[in-house]
C-alpha positions as CSV (number, residue, x, y, z in Angstrom):
1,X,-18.5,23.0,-23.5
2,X,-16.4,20.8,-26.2
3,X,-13.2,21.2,-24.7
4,X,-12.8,25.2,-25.0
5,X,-15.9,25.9,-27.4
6,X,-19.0,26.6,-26.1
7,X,-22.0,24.8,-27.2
8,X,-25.5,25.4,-28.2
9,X,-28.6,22.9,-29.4
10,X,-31.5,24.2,-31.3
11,X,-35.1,22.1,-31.4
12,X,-37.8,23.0,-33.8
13,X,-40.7,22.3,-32.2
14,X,-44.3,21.9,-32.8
15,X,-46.8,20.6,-30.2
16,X,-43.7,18.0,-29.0
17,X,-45.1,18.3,-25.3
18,X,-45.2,14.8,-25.3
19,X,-41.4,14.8,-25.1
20,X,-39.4,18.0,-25.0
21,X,-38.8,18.0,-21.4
22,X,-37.2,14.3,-21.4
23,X,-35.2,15.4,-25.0
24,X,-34.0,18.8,-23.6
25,X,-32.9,16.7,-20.4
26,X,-31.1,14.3,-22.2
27,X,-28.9,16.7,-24.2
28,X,-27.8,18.2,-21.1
29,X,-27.1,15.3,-20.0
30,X,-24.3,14.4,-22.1
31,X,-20.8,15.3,-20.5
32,X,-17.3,14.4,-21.4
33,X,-14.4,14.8,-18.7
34,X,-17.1,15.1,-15.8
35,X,-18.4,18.5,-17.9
36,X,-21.6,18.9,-19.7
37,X,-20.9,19.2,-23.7
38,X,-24.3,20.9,-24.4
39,X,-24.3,25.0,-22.8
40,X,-27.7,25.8,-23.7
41,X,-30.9,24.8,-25.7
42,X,-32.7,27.0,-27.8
43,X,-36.2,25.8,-28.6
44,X,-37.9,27.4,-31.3
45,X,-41.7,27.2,-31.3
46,X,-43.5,26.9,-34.3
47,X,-46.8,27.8,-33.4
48,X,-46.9,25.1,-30.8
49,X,-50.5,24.7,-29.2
50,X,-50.1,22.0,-26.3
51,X,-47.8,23.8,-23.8
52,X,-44.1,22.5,-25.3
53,X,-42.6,26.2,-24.7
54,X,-44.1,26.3,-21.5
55,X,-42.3,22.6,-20.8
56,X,-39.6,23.3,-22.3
57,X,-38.6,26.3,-20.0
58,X,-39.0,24.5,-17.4
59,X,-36.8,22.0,-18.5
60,X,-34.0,24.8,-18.6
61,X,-34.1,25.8,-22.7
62,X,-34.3,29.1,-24.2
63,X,-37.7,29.6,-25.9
64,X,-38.3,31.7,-29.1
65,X,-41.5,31.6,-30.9
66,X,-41.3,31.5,-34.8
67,X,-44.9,32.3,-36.2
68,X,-44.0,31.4,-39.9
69,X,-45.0,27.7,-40.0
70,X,-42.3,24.9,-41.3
71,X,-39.5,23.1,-40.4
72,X,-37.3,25.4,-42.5
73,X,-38.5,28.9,-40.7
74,X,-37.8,27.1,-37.3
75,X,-34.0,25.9,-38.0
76,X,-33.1,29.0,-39.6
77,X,-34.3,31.3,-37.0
78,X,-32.6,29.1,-34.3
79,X,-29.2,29.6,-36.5
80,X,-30.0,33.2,-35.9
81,X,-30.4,33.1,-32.4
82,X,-27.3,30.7,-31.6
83,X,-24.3,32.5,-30.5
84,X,-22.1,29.4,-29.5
85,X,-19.1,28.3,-31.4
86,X,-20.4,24.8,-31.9
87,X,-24.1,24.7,-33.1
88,X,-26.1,21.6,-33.1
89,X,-29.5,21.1,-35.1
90,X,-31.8,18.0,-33.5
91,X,-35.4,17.0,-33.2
92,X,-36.6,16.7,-29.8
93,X,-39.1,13.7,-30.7
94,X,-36.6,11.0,-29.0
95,X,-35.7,9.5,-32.6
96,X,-32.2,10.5,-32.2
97,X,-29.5,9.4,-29.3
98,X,-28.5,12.6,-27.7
99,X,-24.8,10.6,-26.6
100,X,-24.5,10.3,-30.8
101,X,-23.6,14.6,-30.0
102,X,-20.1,13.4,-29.4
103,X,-19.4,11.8,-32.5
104,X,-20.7,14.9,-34.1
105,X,-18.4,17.4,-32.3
106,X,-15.4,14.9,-32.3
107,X,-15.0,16.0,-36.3
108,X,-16.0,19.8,-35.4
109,X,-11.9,20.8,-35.5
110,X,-11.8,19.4,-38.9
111,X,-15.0,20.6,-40.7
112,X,-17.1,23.2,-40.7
113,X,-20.3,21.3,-41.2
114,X,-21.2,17.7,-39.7
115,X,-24.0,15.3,-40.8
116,X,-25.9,12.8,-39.7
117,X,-26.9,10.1,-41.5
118,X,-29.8,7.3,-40.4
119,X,-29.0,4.9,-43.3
120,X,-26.4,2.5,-41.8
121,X,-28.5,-0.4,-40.8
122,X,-26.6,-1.3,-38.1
123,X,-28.1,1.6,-36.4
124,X,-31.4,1.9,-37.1
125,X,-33.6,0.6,-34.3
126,X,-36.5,-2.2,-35.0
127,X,-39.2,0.2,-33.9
128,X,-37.8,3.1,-36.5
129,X,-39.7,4.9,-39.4
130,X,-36.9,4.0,-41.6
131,X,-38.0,1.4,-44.3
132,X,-36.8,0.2,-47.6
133,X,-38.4,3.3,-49.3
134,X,-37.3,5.8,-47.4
135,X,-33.8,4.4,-46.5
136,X,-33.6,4.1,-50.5
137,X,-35.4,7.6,-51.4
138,X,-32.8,9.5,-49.0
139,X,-29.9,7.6,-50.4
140,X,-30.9,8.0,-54.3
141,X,-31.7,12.1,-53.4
142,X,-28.8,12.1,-51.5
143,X,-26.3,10.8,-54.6
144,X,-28.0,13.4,-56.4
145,X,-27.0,16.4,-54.2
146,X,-23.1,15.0,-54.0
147,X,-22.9,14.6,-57.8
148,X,-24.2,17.8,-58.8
149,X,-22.5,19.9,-56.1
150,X,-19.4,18.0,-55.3
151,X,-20.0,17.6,-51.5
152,X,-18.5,14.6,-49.1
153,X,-20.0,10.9,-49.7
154,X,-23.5,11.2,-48.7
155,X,-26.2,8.7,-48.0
156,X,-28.8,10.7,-46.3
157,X,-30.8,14.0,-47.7
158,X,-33.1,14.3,-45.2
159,X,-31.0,13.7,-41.3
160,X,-31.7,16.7,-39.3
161,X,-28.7,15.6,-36.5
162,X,-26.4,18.1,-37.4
163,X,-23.3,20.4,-36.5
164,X,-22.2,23.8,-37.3
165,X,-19.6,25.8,-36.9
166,X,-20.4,29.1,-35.6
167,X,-18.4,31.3,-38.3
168,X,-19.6,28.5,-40.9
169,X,-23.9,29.5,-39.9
170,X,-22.6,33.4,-40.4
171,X,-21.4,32.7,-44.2
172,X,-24.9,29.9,-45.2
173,X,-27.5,32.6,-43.5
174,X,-28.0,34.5,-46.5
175,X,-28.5,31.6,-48.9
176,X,-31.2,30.0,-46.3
177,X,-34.7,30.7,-48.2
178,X,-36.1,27.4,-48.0
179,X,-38.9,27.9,-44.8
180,X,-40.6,24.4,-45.3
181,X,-40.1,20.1,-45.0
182,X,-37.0,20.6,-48.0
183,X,-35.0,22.4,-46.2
184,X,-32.3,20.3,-45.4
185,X,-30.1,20.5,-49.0
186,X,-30.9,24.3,-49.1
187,X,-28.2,24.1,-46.2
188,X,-25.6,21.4,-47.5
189,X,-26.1,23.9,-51.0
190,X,-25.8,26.9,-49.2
191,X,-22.9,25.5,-47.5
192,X,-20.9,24.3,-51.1
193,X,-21.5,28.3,-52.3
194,X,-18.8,29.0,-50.1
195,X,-16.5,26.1,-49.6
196,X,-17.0,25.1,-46.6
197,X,-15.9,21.6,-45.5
198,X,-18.3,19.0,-44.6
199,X,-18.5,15.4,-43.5
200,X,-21.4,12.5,-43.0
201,X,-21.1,10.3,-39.9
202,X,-23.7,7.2,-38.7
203,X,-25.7,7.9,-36.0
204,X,-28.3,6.1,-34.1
205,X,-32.1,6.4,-35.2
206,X,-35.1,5.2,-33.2
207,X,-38.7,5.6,-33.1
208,X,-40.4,8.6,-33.0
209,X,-43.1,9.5,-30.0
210,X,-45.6,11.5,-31.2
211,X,-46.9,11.8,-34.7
212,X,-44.7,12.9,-37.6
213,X,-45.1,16.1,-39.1
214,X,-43.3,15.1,-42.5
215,X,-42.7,11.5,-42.7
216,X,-45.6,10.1,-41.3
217,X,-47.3,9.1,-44.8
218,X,-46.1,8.3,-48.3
219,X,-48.1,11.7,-49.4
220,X,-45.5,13.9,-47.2
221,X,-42.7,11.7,-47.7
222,X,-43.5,12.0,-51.5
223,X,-43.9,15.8,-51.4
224,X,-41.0,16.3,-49.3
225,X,-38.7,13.8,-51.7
226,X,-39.9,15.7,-55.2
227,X,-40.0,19.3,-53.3
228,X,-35.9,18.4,-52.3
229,X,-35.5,17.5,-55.7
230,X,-36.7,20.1,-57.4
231,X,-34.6,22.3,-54.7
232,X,-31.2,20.5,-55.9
233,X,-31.8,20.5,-59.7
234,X,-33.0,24.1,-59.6
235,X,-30.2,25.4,-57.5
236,X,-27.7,24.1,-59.4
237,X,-27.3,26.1,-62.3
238,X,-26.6,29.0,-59.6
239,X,-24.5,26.9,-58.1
240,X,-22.2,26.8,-60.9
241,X,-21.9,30.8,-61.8
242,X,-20.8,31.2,-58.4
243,X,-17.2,32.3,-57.9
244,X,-16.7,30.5,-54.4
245,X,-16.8,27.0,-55.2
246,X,-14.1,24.9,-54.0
247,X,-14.6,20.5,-54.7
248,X,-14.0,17.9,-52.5
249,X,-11.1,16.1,-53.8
């Protein structure tokens, strides 16, 4: 629980055996006033083949299976099967701090949704996949979502540490229709159609352990750069014939 609202963590997952049961343990972990913050997990399986749901309920998560393949298909069927007030997105390959959940739900009163970003090099550990080129690829895509759609300063397109309010998941769901790697500003867009508030705090970013699905070569980090691109510039014209649109001052 944060203070009086429930809480609920959703992992994509795909053949992460190597560490969901130390990730899903950590995130329970995490307690403020002698309470734990996180109520449940929810780990969606995406067609896993080395035994991570299997680990992962014995580690004490929730296991769904999503068969259609991507990143995108796994966070948005977690949304759907959250039921907490407070829902947090993560990846379970130990890149991300799970004591950085506080600083997260610390802004939850104030906005509907609340960002991550990996950019702030104070933060970025020696051993993390987080280079010039990408730290300069997510900040450039990421000026490119907040000037075309008005959002909060952003400096990071592609951090997948992330809150949600409850209500705020019930409004986006319909405008989720991105399933694969670029799914990330289909949310933040999805989340300007209807106003909603939003905020970008630093949070820590390490190495990952295990292979990466998306950013573990310049051809996917490439594909997944111009595919969130195209997203953003495509979207936008849509973006501006809708009636709900209210800009950050």
């Amino acid at each position: 629980m944060w203070f009086d609202k429930s809480v609920c963590l959703v992992f994509p997952a795909y053949n992460e055996a190597s560490n969901i049961d130390s990730a899903i343990r950590s995130f329970f972990s995490v307690q403020i006033n002698g309470q734990a913050v996180v109520d449940k997990v929810v780990v969606v399986d995406n067609n896993s083949h080395d035994g991570t749901g299997q680990i992962a309920r014995d580690a004490g998560a929730i296991v769904v299976i999503e068969v259609e393949q991507g990143y995108g298909h796994a966070i948005r069927r977690g949304l759907r099967e959250a039921d907490s007030d407070l829902v947090l997105l993560a990846e379970p390959d130990g890149t991300f701090v799970a004591e950085d959940l506080i600083k997260l739900c610390a802004y939850s009163d104030d906005f509907d949704l609340v960002c991550g970003t990996r950019t702030t090099q104070e933060l970025i550990w020696n051993e993390a996949n987080m280079g010039w080129f990408l730290r300069t690829g997510n900040l450039i895509v990421a000026k490119l979502l907040e000037v075309l759609y008005g959002t909060c300063s952003l400096s990071d397109v592609g951090c997948t540490f992330r809150l949600i309010r409850k209500e705020a998941v019930a409004k986006i769901l319909p405008d989720l229709h991105v399933g694969a790697s670029h799914f990330l500003p289909n949310m933040v867009i999805a989340a300007r159609y209807h106003g909603l508030t939003m905020i970008e705090i630093p949070v820590n970013y390490r190495d990952r352990i295990g292979e990466s699905k998306i950013t573990g070569s310049w051809r996917g980090t490439v594909t997944t750069g111009a595919a969130m691109i195209w997203l953003i510039v495509l979207s936008w014209p849509s973006f501006l014939s809708r009636k709900k649109i209210k800009w950050v001052d």
